[in-house]
Steps between C-alpha positions, in 0.01 A plus 500: 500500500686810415412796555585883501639717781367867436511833712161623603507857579283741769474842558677553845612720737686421870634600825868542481564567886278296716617643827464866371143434425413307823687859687286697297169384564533420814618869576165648577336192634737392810329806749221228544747289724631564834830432631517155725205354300474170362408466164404222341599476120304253318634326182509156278401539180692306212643608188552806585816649396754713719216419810800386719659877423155695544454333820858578662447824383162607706666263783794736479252846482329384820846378691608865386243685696506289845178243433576140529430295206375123457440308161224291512346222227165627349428200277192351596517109491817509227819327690323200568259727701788447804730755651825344409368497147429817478869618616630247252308711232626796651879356470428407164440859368807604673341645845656393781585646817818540424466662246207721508655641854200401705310204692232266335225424691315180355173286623151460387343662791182754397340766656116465374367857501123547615306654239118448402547720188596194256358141481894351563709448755789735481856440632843697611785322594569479819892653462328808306209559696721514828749726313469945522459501132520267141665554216393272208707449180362341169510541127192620350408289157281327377316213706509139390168421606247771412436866328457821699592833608739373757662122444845407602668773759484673776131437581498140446800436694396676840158266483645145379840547579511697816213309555717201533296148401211586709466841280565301168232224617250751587481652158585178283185352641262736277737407215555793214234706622699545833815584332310755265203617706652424868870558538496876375218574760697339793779665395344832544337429830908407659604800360241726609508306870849591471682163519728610197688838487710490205529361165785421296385420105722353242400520131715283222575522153460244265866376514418468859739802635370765775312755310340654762504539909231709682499537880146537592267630812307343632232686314614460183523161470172445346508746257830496354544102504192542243723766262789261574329198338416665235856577438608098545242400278655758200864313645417151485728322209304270283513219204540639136178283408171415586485139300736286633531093452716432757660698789811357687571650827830380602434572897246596704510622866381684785776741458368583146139544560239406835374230245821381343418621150323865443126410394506823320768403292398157405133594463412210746322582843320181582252601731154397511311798504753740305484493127822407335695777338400515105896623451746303434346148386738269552415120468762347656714590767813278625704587835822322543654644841466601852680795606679405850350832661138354476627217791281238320184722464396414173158725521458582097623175357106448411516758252706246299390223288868277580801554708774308540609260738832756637176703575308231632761366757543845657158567575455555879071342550452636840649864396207471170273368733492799689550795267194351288278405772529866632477645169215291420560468133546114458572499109875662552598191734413210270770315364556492116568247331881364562778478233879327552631781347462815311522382209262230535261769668485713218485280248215322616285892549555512143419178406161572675412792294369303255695611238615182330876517411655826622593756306757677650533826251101517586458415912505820713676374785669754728732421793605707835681528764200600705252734531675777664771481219352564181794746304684187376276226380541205196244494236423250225535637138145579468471695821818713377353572164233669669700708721870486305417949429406526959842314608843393496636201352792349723528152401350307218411113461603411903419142609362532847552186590815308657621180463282406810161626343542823731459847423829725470408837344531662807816375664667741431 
């Protein structure tokens, strides 16, 4: 199967000097704290880039002006819903304690706030709640889940992250409708009770680089976090087409998106009451790896049709168990179907197109690293013809394939 390597390329802009821009913003918003405080910083998200910097950075602000500074995990049931996990997920996006310059306070423990406003239970943890003031720290993009004016970011993470499981159970149970409808009204009702002071909001470009930082009140949170999205949505990076035979994702992983793959890049959200996105149609997908950073939490892998058995044998049950039965969405935790290798998986997608004997100069196969990666991509001759005038041609006529029936396009 050969195929060809090609430069895709976005309209981008970045943040040269991270720590600059963290000094900066934070300039006018540090009068809210007072010296000998405790302040609890809340963070976790994956895939976000330069996160370990951003969050040394505030630690270092707040250090600076004679509060005292704690890190702790605000990622609902993810990390195996345990708080060892969830300081192993910490570790692996480079925050530490010994690095970041401050202690980490882990453990499940929630505060359950009394309220008769909403229909569901709403929880704090425990380490924030006890703490003089919050600071939560998220990228705002596009959810993976559901549509709205607020998805993935600031909002969602102080209700199902700081929330801890209990906060990710509570609004899982009503399924969609409770991340759409539910989360951005809980949200509102911790921030106007005052449970989080300060906001720090992370937008990316589409080669996944800082584009922007915004240190927010309390009371801007909801309002800005919906101009923000906007703003991630026109950054998101993309596929060149919207037909596509086969797609081959070389990894997937927790560290890449909260499902493994991005649903809005693949076009797949498997969810029982959400209709399926009518862009891109792709018929097959194949998914070879497991990135190490996922621990065996191979949430996504039932947005493919096969994996392989490398996948397969990394898969972690108990850690899937748990991130789907909180998220509720049972599709994304089925097993594909199982291939010895790479090869053999996707050779046996496009055997079950239907297509009788393949014709390679016709098949619109397209193959990735993953789905926060798009800018250098292989594409089979067809797919190129379409977009030869939109990119750059780096390598012609490449077989992806080793000896072994793996892939190596992006080894190096």
């Amino acid at each position: 199967m050969k195929l060809h390597k090609v430069k895709v390329s976005f309209d981008f802009k970045k943040i040269d000097d991270i720590n600059l821009t963290v000094d900066n913003e934070l300039k006018s918003k540090l009068k809210i704290f007072k010296q000998g405080e405790r302040v609890a910083v809340a963070c976790g998200s994956r895939g976000i880039n330069n996160l370990d910097k951003i969050v040394k950075r505030v630690i270092d602000n707040l250090k600076a002006i004679g509060v005292h500074p704690f890190i702790i995990p605000a990622m609902g049931s993810h990390g195996g819903a345990t708080a060892q996990g969830q300081i192993e997920v910490l570790e692996s996006l480079g925050i530490t304690q010994e690095y970041i310059g401050a202690p980490i306070i882990s453990n499940m423990d929630t505060v359950k706030i009394k309220q008769k406003k909403l229909p569901l239970d709403i929880f704090i943890a425990k380490d924030a709640y006890e703490a003089d003031k919050t600071i939560i720290i998220n990228r705002i993009k596009p959810h993976t889940d559901f549509h709205g004016d607020y998805e993935s970011g600031l909002l969602k993470m102080s209700v199902l992250g700081l929330g801890k499981h209990d906060g990710a159970l509570s609004v899982h149970q009503y399924g969609a409708k409770g991340l759409k409808e539910y989360m951005p009204k809980v949200a509102k009702y911790l921030i106007e009770k005052k449970y989080i002071d300060l906001g720090i909001a992370i937008v990316e470009n589409p080669y996944d680089e800082t584009l922007l930082i915004k240190a927010l009140a309390a009371n801007e949170i909801v309002s800005e976090e919906a101009k923000l999205l906007k703003i991630a949505k026109k950054n998101m990076p993309y596929l060149p087409v919207n037909e596509i035979d086969l797609l081959i994702i070389e990894r997937q992983g927790k560290n890449i998106s909260g499902t493994g793959v991005d649903p809005n890049i693949i076009g797949r959200m498997k969810i029982p009451e959400t209709p399926e996105p009518k862009r891109p149609s792709i018929k097959r997908i194949v998914v070879t790896d497991l990135t190490k950073e996922s621990h065996g939490n191979s949430v996504g892998m039932g947005f493919a049709d096969i994996i392989t058995k490398k996948f397969f044998d990394k898969i972690d049950l108990k850690a899937v168990f748990e991130n789907v039965s909180t998220a509720t969405f049972l599709e994304r935790g089925k097993i594909p179907l199982v291939a010895q290798t790479s090869r053999q998986a996707c050779e046996t997608a496009l055997r079950s197109l239907g297509f009788g004997k393949i014709d390679y100069k016709k098949i619109r196969i397209i193959y990735i690293l993953d789905t926060l990666h798009l800018s250098e991509i292989y594409v089979s001759s067809a797919i190129l013809k379409e977009i030869r005038a939109k990119v750059e041609l780096i390598s012609k006529d490449v077989e992806i394939f080793d000896q072994q029936g793996e892939l190596n396009g992006f080894k190096n």
